[in-house]
C-alpha positions in Angstrom: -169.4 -256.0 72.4 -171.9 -256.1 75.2 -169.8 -257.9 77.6 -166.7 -255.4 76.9 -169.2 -252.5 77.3 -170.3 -253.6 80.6 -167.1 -254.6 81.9 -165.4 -251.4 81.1 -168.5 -249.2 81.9 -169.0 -247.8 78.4 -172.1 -247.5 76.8 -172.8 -250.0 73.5 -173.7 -247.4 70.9 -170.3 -245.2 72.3 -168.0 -248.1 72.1 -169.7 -248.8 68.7 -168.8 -245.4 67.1 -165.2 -245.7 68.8 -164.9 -249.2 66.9 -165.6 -247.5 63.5 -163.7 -244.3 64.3 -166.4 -242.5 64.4 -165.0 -241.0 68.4 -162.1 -240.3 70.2 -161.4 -242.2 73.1 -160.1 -240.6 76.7 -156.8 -242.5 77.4 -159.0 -243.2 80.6 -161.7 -245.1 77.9 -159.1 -246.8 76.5 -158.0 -248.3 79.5 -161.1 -249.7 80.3 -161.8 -251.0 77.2 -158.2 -252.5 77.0 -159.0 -253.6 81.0 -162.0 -255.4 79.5 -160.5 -257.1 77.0 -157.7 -258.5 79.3 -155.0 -256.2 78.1 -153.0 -253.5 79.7 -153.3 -249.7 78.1 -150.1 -250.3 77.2 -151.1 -253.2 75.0 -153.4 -251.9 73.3 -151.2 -249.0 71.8 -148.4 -251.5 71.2 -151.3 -253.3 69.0 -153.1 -250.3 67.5 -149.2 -249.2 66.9 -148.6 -252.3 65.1 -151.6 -252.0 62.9 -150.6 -248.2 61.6 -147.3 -249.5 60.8 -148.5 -252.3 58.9 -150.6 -250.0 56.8 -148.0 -247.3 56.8 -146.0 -250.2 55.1 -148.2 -251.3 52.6 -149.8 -247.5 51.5 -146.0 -246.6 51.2 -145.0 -249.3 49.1 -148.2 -247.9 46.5 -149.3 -244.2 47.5 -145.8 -242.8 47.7 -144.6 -244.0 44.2 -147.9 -242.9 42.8 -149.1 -239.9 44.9 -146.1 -238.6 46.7 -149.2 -238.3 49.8 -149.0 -239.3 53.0 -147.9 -243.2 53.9 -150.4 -242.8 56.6 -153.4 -241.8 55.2 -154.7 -239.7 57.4 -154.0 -242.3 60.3 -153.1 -241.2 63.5 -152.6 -242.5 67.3 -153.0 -240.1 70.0 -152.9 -241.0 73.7 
């Protein structure tokens, strides 16, 4: 986490509480911290898209039939 934070010029504790949701990223932060990590912005949405569809997936297959709530559980991607 330190090296990311440095390379993408974002302070540890800020990219901590991005990491557990705790902030909302710029797209400009996100950029860096993709940067950082080798990856295009681009990239990282593809990925973070990726990961609300896989859970969008599984909540539907078990909150819908029981619930009839939201398969994304209150997940959303903004940019």
């Amino acid at each position: 986490m330190k090296d990311v934070s440095e390379a993408a010029r974002i302070s540890m504790p800020y990219l901590s509480e991005l990491e557990r949701g705790r902030k909302e990223a710029s797209s400009e932060v996100l950029a860096a911290a993709a940067q950082a990590l080798g990856l295009g912005l681009g990239d990282l949405l593809s990925l973070a898209h990726g990961e609300l569809a896989r859970r969008a997936r599984t909540r539907t297959a078990t909150s819908t039939r029981t619930t009839g709530t939201s398969p994304y559980g209150g997940l959303c991607l903004a940019a």
